[in-house]
N, C-alpha and C positions, 0 to 999 in steps of 0.2 A: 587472496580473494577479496576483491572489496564488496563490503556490504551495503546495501541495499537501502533505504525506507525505513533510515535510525534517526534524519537528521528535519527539524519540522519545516528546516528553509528552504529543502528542495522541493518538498510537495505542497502543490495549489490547484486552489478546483481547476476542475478541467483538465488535470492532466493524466492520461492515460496508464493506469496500474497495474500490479499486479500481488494480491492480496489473500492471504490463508483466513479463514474465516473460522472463529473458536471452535466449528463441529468437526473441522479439516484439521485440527493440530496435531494430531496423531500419523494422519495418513501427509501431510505435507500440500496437499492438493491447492495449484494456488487459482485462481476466482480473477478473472480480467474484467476492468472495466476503468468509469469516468469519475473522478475525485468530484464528492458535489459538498463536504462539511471535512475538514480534520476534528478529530475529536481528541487527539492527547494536546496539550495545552501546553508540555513540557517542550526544551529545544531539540530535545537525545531521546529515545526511547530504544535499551538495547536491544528487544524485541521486535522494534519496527514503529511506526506512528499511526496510530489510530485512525483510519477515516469511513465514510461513511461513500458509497458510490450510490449514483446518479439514480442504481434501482431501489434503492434501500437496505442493500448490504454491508456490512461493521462488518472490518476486519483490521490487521497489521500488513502494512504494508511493504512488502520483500521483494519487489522488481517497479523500477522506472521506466517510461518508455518502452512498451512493451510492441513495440512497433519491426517486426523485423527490418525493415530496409533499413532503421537504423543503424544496426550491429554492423 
């Protein structure tokens, strides 16, 4: 399974996420929306990268493109 939202050079604002947000870590439940800040500074984070979406929600980020016609 490749993972997700570990790595800081694939995510940049504006790009469409998908993000567990610290009240969600227990239950998995992942939180969609628009990268507007990264906040981990690091290039790895095993967890996922820190960002901050468009409405004001801090999360780790664990889905790209969350677009279905993508897939």
């Amino acid at each position: 399974m490749k993972s997700e939202g570990q790595y800081r050079k694939d995510i940049y604002p504006g790009l469409e996420v998908g993000i567990i947000l610290k009240k969600d870590q227990r239950s998995g439940k992942i939180t969609y929306g628009i990268v507007q800040d990264l906040l981990t500074s690091a290039a790895f984070h095993s967890r996922g990268i820190k960002v901050r979406l468009e409405d004001g929600q801090v999360g780790r980020v664990q889905m790209l493109d969350t677009d279905p016609d993508l897939d």
